[in-house]
N, C-alpha and C positions, 0 to 999 in steps of 0.2 A: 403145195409149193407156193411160198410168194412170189407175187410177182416182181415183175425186173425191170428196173428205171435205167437207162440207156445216164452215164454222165462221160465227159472229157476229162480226164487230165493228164499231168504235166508232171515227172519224176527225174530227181536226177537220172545220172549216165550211169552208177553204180545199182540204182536200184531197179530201174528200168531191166539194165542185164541181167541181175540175181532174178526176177519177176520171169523174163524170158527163158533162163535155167531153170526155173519150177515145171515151166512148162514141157521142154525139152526133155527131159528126165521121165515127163510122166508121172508126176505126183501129182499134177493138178492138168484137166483139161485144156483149161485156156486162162488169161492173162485175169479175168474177171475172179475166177477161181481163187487166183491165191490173190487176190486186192480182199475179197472179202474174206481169205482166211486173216491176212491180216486187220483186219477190222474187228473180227471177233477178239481175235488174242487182244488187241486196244481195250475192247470194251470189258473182257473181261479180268484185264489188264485193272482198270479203271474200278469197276464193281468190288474187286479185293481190296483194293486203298479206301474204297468208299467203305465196306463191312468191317476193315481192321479198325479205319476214324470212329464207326457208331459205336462197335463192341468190345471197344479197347481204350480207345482214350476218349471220346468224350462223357465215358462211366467216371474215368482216373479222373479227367477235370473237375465234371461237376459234384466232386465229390469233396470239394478242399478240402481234405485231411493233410495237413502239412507231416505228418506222420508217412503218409505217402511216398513224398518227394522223391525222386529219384534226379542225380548228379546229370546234368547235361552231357558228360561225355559218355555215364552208360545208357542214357537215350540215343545220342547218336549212334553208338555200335550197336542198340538194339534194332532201330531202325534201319542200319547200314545188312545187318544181320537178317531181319525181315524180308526186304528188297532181294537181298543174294538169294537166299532159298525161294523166295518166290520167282524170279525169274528162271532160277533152275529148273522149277517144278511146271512152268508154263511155255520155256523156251520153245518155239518153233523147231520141227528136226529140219535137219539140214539135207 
């Protein structure tokens, strides 16, 4: 087990009470509990964006083949497309 750094802070009034319903419900122990759940989903949040940049587009970039190219608006539905299934696939349950 790591060890456990004591910090302060300060959430809204919405999230504060959703944080307090974790609690209350019995999905998570105490208020600590679901701070660092959500912290994980962040970071692993974060790590996805990071592995789809390395092994997805900065291959397509450095690779100028203007053969390539792809239209900006089917990048943005891809990445609009990306984003949705990924947040489905990592969403917190409720």
């Amino acid at each position: 087990m790591r060890p456990n750094r004591s910090i302060t802070i300060s959430l809204p009034e919405d999230m504060a009470e959703l944080v307090q319903k974790k609690v209350a419900s019995g999905e998570f122990a105490d208020e600590s509990e679901v701070v660092a759940e959500g912290l994980r989903y962040l970071a692993d949040h974060d790590a996805g964006i990071e592995s789809w940049l390395r092994d997805e587009v900065v291959p397509t970039v450095t690779a100028h083949d203007p053969s390539k190219a792809i239209p900006i608006n089917e990048v943005r539905r891809r990445i609009n497309a990306h984003m949705d299934a990924r947040d489905r696939d990592t969403r917190l349950p409720e």
